[in-house]
N, C-alpha and C positions, 0 to 999 in steps of 0.2 A: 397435766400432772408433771410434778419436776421429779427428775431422778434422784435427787438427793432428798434426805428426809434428816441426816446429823443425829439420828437414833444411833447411827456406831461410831462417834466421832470418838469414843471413850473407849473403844475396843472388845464393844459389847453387839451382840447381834442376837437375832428371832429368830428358833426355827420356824416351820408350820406346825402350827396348832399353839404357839405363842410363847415358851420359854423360851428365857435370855440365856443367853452361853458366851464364855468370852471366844473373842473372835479365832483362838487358839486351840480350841476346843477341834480332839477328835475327831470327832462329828463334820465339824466345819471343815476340817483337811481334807478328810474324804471326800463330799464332795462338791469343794473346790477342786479338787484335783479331777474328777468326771471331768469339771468344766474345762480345766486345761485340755483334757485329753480329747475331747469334744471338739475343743479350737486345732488341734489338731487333724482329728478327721476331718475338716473341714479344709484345712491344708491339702491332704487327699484329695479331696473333694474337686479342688481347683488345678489339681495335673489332669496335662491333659492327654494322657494315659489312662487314664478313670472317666472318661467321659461317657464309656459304654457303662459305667457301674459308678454312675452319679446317683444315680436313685436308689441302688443298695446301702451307699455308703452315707446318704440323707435317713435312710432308715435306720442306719446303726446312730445315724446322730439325733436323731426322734428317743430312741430306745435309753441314749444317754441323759436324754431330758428327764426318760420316764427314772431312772436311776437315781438321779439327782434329787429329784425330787422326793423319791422315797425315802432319799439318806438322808434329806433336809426335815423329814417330820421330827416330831417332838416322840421317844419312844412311848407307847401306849395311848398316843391319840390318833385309835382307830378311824375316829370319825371325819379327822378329815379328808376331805376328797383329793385324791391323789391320784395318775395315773398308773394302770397297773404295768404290771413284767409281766409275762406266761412263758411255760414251758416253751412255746410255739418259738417266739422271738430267739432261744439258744439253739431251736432244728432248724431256724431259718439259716443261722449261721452257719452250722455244723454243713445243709446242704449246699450255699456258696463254696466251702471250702472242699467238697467233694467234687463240686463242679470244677473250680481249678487245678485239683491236685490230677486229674484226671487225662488232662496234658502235659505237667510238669513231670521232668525226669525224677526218679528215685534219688532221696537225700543219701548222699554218700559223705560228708562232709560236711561239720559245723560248718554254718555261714557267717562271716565278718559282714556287717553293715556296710554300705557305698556298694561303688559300680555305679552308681547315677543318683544327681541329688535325688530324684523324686523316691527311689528306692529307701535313701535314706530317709527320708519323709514319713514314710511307713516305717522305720525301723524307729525312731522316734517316736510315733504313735503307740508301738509295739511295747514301748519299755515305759513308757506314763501307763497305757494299759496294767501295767506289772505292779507299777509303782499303785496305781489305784488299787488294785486287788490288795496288794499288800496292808497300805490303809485301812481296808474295810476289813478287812481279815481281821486284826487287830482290833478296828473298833467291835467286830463280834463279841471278841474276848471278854468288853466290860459291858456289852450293851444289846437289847435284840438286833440285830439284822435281818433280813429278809435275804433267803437262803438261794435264791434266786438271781440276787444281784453277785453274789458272790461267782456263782455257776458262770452267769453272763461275761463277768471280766474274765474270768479263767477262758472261755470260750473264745473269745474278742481277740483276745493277745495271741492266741491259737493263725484267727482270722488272719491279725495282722503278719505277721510269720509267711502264711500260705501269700497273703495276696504280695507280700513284697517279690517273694520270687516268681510269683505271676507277671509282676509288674516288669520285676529283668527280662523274663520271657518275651515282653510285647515290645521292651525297647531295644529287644537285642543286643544286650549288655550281658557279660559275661557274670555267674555269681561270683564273688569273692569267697573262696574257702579259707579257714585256717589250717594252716600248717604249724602242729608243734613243735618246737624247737627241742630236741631230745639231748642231751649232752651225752658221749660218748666212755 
């Protein structure tokens, strides 16, 4: 089977369940953007700092397939077969990040991104997380959603936040806090 097929060579695409949309379409932003964020976790994926939590962070990128896919259907074609989201998958998150916060010192301090590329890695993952939510939020406004995916990114973004200072924690890199500049 070849990968190309020149069905969007015009700027036109499929979701599932078979309506064309152009390629600029809401819809398609959203998520395309999962999929960036996804090519990110994956970035995660490969520090190797996260080696102990390869297999959480393949789970969070399972979950974004399952996402994507959801946001790719055609709204009101129930029928086709999709994988699902469950409540389960945002307590799984929610418990990683209790697990982490659980030796992280108390935030006293907004935290500036860096201290170590890999931290910054995560804090990039952090803010396409946002930027997807945001997309999808939006695409709510005109269109159903699944209420679930929304929860999910809100959560995620949460995730990435904890695990970045996890991350400083293990590489012994100081956080970077902001300090406001106050004018006198």
């Amino acid at each position: 089977m070849k990968i190309y097929t020149k069905t969007g060579d015009e700027g036109i695409t499929s979701l599932l369940g078979g309506i064309r949309v152009p390629k600029s379409d809401l819809r398609i932003d959203a998520y395309g953007t999962v999929d960036e964020l996804n090519s990110y976790v994956g970035l995660l994926r490969d520090q190797e700092v996260n080696a102990n939590r390869s297999d959480v962070l393949k789970e969070i990128q399972d979950r974004l397939f399952t996402l994507g896919a959801d946001l790719a259907t055609s709204p009101g074609k129930d029928k086709v077969k999709k994988p699902d989201l469950f409540e389960k998958d945002i307590e799984f998150l929610e418990a990683q990040m209790d697990q982490m916060e659980a030796s992280l010192p108390a935030l006293t301090a907004f935290i500036l991104p860096g201290g170590h590329q890999s931290v910054s890695f995560c804090h990039l993952a952090r803010t396409v997380c946002r930027r997807t939510e945001r997309l999808v939020v939006e695409l709510a406004s005109y269109e159903e959603v699944n209420p679930l995916v929304i929860k999910y990114l809100n959560r995620l973004s949460d995730y990435f936040f904890i695990l970045g200072r996890k991350m400083a924690q293990e590489l012994g890199v100081e956080e970077v806090t902001w300090s406001p500049r106050i004018q006198k």
